[in-house]
Each structure stands twice: as C-alpha cells, then as structure tokens.
C-alpha positions as CSV (number, residue, x, y, z in Angstrom):
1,X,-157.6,50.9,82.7
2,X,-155.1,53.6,81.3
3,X,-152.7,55.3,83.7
4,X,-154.6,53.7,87.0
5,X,-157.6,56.1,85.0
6,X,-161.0,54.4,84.4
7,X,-161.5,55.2,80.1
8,X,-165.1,54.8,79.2
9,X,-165.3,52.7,76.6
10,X,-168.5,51.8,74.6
11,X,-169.4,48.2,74.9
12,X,-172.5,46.0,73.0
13,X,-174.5,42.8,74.0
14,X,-172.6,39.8,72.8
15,X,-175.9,38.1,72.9
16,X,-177.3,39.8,70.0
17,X,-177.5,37.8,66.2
18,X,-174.2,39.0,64.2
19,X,-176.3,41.5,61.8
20,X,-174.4,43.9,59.1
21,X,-176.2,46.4,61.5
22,X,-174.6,45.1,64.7
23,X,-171.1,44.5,63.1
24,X,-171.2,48.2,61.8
25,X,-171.8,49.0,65.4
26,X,-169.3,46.9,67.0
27,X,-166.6,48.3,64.4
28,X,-167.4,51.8,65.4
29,X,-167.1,51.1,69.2
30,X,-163.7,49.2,68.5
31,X,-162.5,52.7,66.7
32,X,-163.9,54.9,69.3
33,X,-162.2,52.6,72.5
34,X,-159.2,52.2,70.5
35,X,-159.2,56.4,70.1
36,X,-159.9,57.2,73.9
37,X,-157.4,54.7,75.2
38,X,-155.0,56.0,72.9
39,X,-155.7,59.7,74.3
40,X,-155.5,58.5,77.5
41,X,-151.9,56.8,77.1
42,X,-150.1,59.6,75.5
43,X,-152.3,62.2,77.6
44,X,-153.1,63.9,74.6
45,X,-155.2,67.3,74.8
46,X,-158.5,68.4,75.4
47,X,-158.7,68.8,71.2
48,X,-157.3,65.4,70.7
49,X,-160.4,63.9,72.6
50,X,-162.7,66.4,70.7
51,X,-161.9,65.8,67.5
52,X,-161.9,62.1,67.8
53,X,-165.4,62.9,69.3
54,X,-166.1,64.8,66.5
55,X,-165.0,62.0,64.0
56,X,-166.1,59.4,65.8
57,X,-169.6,59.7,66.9
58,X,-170.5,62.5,64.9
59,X,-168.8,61.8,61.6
60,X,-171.3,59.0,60.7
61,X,-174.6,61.3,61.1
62,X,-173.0,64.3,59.3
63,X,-172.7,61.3,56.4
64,X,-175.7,60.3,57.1
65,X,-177.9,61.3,53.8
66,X,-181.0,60.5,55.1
67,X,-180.0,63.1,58.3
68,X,-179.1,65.7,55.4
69,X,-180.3,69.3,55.6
C-alpha cells in the first residue's frame, strides 16, 4: 500500500517452471509495480501514469516484429 492507497500491481504464479518466457514476464511486472508505486509516492500526474503505461505495457508490442504493420 502507498499513501493508505491500494496500487495494483501485476503479480505471476510462483508455481510455474522458471522459463526465459516466464522470467521476461516477471522482469516486466517488477518494472511496471516498481513504476506505479513510484507514481503513487510522489503523486505524480495523470501523464506520469500514462506514459509509464505507454512504455510499459505497450512498448514491448509496438517492438514486437512479428506484431509489425
């Protein structure tokens, strides 16, 4: 919890084997927590969230070359 505030935060199965795929994964949630609690704690503004959005979650399809247009 950040200022008595409830972040979301994305979490994965601990269960699962420790796969390149699943450590990508986990590295990317670790980046996207670590952004939103940071937004949170400073109170940072509405473009602060989006553009870690933006970055975060959408960054990796816009790389994506298979997703290219």
């Amino acid at each position: 919890m950040v200022c008595n505030r409830k972040v979301w935060a994305p979490s994965l199965p601990e269960d699962e084997p420790e796969t390149p795929e699943i450590r990508e994964r986990k590295a990317r949630a670790q980046i996207f927590a670590t952004h939103a609690k940071n937004n949170e704690s400073w109170c940072k503004s509405e473009y602060s969230w989006e553009a870690d959005a933006w970055s975060d979650v959408f960054g990796p399809i816009r790389d994506d070359p298979c997703l290219a247009m």
